[in-house]
Backbone bond lengths (Angstrom), bond angles and torsions (degrees), N, CA, C in turn:
res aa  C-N    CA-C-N  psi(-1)  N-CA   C-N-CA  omega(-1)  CA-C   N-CA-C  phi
1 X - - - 1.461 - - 1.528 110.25 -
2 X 1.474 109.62 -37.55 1.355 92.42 -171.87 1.648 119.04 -112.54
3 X 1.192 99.96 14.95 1.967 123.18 154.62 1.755 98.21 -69.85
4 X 1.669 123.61 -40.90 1.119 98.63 -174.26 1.855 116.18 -90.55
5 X 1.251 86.40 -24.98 1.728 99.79 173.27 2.020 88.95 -41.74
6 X 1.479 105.64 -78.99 1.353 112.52 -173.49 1.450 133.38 -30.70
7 X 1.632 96.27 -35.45 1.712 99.41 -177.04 1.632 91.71 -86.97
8 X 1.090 144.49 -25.18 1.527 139.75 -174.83 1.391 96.26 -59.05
9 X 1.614 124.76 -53.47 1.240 130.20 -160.88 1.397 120.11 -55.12
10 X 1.724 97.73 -51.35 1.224 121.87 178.14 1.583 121.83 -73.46
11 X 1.022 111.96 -28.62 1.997 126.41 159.62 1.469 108.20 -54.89
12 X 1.793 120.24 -48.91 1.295 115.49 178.36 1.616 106.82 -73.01
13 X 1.319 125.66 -41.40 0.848 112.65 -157.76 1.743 111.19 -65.96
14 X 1.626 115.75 -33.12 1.066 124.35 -174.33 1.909 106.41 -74.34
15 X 1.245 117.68 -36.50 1.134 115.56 148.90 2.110 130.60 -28.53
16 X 1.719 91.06 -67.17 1.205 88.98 173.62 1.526 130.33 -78.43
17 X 1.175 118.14 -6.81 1.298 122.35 174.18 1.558 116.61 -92.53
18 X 1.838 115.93 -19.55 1.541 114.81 161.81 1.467 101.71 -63.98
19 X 1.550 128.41 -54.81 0.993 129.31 -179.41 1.811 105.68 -46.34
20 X 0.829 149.16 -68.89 1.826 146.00 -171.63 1.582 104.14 -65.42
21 X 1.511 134.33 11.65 1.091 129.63 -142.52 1.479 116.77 11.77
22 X 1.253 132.59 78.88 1.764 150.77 151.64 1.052 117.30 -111.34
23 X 0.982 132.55 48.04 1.594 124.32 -156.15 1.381 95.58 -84.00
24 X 1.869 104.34 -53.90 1.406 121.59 172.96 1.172 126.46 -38.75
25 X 1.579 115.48 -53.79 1.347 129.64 -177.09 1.481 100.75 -65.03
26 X 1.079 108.80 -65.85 2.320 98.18 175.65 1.186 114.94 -48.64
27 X 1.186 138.25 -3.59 1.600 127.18 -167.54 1.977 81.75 -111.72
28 X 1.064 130.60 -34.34 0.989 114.23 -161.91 1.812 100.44 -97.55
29 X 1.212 116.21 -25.44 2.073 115.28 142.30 1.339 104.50 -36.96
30 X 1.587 117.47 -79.71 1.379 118.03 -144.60 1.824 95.52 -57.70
31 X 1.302 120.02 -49.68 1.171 112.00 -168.98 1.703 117.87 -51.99
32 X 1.104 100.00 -43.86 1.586 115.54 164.85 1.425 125.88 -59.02
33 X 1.299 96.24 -26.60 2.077 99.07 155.79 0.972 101.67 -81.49
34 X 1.557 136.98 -77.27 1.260 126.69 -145.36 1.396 102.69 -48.12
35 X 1.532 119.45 -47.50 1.421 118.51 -151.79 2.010 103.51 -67.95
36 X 1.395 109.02 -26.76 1.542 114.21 177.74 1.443 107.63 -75.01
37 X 1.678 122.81 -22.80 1.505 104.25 -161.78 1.916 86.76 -98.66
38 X 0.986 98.18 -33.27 1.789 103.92 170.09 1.445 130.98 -25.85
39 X 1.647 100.42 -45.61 1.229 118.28 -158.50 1.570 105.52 -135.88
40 X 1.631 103.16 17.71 1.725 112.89 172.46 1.776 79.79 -141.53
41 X 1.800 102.19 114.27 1.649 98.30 167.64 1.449 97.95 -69.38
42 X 1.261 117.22 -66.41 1.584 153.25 161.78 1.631 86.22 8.25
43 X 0.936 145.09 -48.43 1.649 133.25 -143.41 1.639 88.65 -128.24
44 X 1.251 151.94 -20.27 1.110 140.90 158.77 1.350 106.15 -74.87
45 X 1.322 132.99 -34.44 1.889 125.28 161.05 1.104 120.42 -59.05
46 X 1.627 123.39 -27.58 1.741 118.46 179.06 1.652 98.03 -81.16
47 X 1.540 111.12 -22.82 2.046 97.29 -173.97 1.197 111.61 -64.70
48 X 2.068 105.55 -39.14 1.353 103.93 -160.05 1.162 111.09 -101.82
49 X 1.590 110.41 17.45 1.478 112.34 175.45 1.011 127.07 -83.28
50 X 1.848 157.67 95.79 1.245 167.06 -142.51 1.650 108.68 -76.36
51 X 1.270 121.34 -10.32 1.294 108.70 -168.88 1.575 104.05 -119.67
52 X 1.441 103.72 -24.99 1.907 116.36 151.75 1.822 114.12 -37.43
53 X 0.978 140.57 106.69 1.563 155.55 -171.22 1.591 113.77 -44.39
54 X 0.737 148.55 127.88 1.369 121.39 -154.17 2.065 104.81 -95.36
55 X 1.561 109.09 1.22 1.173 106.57 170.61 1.458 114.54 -93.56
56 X 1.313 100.56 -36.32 2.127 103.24 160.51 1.526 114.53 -49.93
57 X 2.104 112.78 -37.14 1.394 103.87 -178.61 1.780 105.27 -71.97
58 X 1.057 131.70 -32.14 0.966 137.04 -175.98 1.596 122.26 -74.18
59 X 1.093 127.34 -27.10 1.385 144.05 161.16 1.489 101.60 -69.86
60 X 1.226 122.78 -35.66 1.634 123.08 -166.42 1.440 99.92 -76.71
61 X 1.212 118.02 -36.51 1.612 131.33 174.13 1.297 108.48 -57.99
62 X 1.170 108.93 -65.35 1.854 119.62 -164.29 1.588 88.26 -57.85
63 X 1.110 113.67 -32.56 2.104 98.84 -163.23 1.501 93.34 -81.34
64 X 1.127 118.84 -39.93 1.635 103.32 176.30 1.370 129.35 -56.44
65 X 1.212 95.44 -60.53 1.535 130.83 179.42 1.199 125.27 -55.71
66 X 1.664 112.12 -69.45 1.356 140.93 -152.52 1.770 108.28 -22.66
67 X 1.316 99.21 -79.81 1.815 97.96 -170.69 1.427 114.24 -82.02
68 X 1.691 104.89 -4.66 1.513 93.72 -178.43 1.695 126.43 -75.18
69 X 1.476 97.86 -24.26 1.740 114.85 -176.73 1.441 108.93 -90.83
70 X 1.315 119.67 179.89 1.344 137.27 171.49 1.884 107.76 -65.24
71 X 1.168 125.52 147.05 1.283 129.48 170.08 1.717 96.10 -47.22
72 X 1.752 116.05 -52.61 1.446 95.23 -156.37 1.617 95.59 -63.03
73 X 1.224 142.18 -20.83 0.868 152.68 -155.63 1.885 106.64 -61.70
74 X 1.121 81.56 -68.75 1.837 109.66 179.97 2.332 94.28 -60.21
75 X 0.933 115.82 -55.83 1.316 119.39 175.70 1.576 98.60 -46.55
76 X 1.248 105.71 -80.71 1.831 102.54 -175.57 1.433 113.16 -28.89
77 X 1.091 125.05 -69.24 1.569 144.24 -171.81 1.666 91.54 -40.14
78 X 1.309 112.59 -75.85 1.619 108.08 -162.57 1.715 99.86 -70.52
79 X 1.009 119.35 -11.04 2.037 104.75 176.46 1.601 90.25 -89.23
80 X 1.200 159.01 -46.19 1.302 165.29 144.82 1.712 97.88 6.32
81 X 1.604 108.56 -92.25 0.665 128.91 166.95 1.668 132.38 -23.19
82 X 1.597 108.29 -80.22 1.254 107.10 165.22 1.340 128.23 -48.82
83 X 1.390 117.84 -26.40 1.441 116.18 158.16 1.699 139.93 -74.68
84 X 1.816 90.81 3.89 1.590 88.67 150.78 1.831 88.92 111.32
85 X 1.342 120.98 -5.74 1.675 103.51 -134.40 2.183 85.87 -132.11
86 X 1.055 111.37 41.18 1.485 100.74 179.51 1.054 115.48 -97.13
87 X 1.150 136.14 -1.63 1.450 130.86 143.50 1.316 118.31 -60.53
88 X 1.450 132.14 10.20 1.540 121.97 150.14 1.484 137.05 -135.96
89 X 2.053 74.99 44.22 1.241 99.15 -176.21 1.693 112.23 -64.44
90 X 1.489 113.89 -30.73 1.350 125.17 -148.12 1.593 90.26 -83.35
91 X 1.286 97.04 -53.98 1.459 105.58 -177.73 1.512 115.84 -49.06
92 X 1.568 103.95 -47.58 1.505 94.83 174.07 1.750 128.51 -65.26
93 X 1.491 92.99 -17.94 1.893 92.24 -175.25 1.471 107.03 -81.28
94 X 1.212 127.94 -15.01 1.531 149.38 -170.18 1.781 94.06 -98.23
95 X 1.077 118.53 -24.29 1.713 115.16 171.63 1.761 93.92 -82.57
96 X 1.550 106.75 -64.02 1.456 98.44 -163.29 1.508 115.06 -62.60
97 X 0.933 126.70 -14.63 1.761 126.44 162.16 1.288 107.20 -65.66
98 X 1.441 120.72 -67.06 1.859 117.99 -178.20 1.660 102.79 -39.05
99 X 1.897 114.92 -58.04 1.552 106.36 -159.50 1.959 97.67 -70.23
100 X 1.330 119.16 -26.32 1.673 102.97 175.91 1.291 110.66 -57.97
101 X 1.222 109.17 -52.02 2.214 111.92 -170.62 1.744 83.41 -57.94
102 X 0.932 124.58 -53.98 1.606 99.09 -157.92 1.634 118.57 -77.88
103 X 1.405 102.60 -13.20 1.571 105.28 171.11 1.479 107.55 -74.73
104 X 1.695 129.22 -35.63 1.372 122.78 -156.45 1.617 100.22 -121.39
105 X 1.986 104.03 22.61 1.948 111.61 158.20 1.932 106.79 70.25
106 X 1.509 96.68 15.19 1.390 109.01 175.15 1.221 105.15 -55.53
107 X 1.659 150.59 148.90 0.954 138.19 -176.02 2.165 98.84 -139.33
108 X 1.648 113.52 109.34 1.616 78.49 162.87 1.519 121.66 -124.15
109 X 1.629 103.68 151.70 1.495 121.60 -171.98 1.067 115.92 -101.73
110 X 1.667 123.46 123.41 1.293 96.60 -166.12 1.826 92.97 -139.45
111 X 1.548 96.43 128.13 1.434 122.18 -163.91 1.263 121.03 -108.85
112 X 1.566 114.12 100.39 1.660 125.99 166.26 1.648 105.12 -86.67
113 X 1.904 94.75 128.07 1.649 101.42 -173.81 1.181 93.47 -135.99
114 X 1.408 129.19 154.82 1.373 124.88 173.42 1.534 102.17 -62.07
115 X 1.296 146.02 -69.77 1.404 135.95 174.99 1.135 105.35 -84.20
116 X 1.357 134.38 -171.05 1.824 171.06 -119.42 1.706 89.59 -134.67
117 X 1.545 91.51 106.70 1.407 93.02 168.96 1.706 116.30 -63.47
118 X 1.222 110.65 150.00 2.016 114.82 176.06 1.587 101.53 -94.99
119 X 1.097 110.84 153.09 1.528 140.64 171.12 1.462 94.80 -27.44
120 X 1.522 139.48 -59.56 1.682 138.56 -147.74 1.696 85.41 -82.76
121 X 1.005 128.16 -37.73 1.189 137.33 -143.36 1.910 102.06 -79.64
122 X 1.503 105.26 -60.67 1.141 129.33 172.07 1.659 100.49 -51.59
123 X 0.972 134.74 -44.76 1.446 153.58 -137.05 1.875 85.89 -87.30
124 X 1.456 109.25 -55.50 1.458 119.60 173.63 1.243 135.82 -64.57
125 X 1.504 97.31 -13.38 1.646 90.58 178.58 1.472 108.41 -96.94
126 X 1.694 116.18 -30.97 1.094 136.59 -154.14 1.464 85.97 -63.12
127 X 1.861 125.08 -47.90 1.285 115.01 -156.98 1.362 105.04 -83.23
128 X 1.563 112.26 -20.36 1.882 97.94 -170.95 1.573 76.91 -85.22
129 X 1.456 156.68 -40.82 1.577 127.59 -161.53 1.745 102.61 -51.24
130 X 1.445 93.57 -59.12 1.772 100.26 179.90 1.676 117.54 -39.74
131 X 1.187 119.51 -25.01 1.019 135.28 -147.23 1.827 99.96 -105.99
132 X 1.055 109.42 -61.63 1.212 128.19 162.76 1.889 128.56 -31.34
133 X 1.844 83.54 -69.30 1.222 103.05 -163.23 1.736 107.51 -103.19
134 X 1.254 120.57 9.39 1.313 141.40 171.84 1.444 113.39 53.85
135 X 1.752 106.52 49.61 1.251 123.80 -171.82 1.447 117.44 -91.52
136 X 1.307 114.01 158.97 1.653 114.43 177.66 1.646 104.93 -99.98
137 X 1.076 112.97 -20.40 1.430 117.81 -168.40 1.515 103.80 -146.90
138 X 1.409 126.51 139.97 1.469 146.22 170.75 1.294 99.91 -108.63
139 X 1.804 136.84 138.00 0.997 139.17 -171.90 2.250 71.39 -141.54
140 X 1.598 110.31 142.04 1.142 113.62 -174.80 1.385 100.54 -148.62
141 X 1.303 106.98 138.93 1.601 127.55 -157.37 1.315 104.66 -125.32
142 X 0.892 126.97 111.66 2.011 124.70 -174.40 1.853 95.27 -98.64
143 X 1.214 85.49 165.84 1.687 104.25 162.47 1.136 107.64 -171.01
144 X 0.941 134.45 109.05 2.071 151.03 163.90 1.381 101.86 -30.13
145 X 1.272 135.37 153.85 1.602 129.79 171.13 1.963 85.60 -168.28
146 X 1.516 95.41 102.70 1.496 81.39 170.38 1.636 131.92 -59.91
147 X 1.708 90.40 -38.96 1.485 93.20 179.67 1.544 135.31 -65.48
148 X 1.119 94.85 -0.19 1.756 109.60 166.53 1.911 110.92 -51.66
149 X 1.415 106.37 -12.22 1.352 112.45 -147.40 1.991 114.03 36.38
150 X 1.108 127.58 -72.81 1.100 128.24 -156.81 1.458 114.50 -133.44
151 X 1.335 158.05 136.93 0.875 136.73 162.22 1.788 117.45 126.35
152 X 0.927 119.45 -153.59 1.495 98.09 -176.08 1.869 93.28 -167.01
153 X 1.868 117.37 137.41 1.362 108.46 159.91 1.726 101.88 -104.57
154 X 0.911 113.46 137.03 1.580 145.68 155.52 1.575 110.83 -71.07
155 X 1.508 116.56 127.36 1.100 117.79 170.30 1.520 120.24 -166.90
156 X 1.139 107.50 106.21 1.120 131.39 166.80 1.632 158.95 -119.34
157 X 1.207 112.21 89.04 1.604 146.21 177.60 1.887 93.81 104.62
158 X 1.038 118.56 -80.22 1.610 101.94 164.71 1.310 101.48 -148.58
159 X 1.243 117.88 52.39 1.765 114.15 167.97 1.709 75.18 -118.89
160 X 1.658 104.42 156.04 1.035 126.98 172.14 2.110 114.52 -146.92
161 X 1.048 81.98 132.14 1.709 84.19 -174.42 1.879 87.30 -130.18
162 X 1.864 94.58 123.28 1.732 96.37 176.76 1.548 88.86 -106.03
163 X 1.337 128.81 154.55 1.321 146.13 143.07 0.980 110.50 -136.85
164 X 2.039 112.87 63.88 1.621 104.95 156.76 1.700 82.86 -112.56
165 X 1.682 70.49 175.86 1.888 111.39 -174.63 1.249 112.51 -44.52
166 X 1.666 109.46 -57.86 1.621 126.99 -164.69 1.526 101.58 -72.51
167 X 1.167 139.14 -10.03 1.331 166.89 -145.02 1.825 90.59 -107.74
168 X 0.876 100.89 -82.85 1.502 111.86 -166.76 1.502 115.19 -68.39
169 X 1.487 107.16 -27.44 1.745 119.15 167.20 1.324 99.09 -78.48
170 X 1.579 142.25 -21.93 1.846 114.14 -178.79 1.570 98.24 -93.54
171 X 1.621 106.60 -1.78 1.442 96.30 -174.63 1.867 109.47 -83.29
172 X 1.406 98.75 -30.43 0.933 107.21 170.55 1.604 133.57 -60.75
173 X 1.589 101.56 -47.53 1.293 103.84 170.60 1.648 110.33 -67.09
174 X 1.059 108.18 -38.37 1.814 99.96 178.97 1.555 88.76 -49.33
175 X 0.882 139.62 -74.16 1.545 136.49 -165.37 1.072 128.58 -16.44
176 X 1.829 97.00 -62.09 1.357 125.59 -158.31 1.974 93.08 -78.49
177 X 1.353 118.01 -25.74 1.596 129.84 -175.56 1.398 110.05 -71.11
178 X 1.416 106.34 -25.67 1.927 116.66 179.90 1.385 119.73 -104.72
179 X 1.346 95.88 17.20 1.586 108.01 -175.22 1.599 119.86 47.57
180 X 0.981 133.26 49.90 1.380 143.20 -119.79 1.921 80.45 -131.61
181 X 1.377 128.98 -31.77 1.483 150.27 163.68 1.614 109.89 -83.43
């Protein structure tokens, strides 16, 4: 229920900020919330906390927030709020990032390799994702996984293509287990 409350929020909001031309400036707020409530549990428990006042939640905002965002920015937050509903605040800034990448063909890939992908490497996926997924932009997310031994999984929005090692060795042993050799 309140993933859809959130994407409503975040649809208007991206609405009203094409309308003021800010579109930019809110995507670069929302990112700046998510990334503060992300990495403060502490301040996503006072939004979604019901017995927290909703002018203390709103003061708690403005002191974080206040001059750093766009006015519509600071407006959203306190109509959010006063309407009872800031516990989906997070959710909604994490909607309005997904609906921007998909309005402006943002695409993200996000790649577990046993080591640190190199520059040529990165360079290759970015163009077959673009290529693939008929994107204007590749945004790419690594994560190290030794036990991959070798190889790299690809994943992007929910297609997933693995070409690691350990990948292709349980495929194998399933094989080799079904007598399939």
């Amino acid at each position: 229920m309140s993933s859809k409350a959130a994407s409503r929020y975040a649809k208007s909001l991206i609405d009203l900020s094409t309308e003021q031309n800010a579109l930019q400036d809110m995507m670069n707020d929302m990112v700046l919330f998510e990334q503060v409530v992300d990495h403060n549990s502490e301040l996503e428990a006072i939004l979604k906390n019901p017995i927290v006042p909703l002018d203390k939640k709103a003061g708690i905002l403005n002191d974080v927030f206040g001059a750093k965002v766009h006015k519509i920015t600071q407006s959203f937050l306190k109509l959010v709020v006063n309407k009872g509903r800031a516990g989906i605040l997070f959710e909604t800034s994490k909607q309005f990032i997904s609906q921007y990448n998909f309005i402006k063909g943002i695409v993200t890939a996000e790649v577990t390799s046993a080591i640190a992908l190199n520059d040529a490497t990165k360079t290759e996926i970015v163009a077959l994702v673009k290529k693939e997924m008929g994107a204007n932009e590749v945004i790419v997310k690594e994560k190290v996984d030794e036990k991959l031994i070798g190889g790299f999984i690809l994943k992007v929005g929910d297609k997933q293509f693995d070409a690691s090692i350990s990948s292709g060795l349980n495929k194998l042993k399933k094989e080799f287990a079904q007598g399939i050799f």
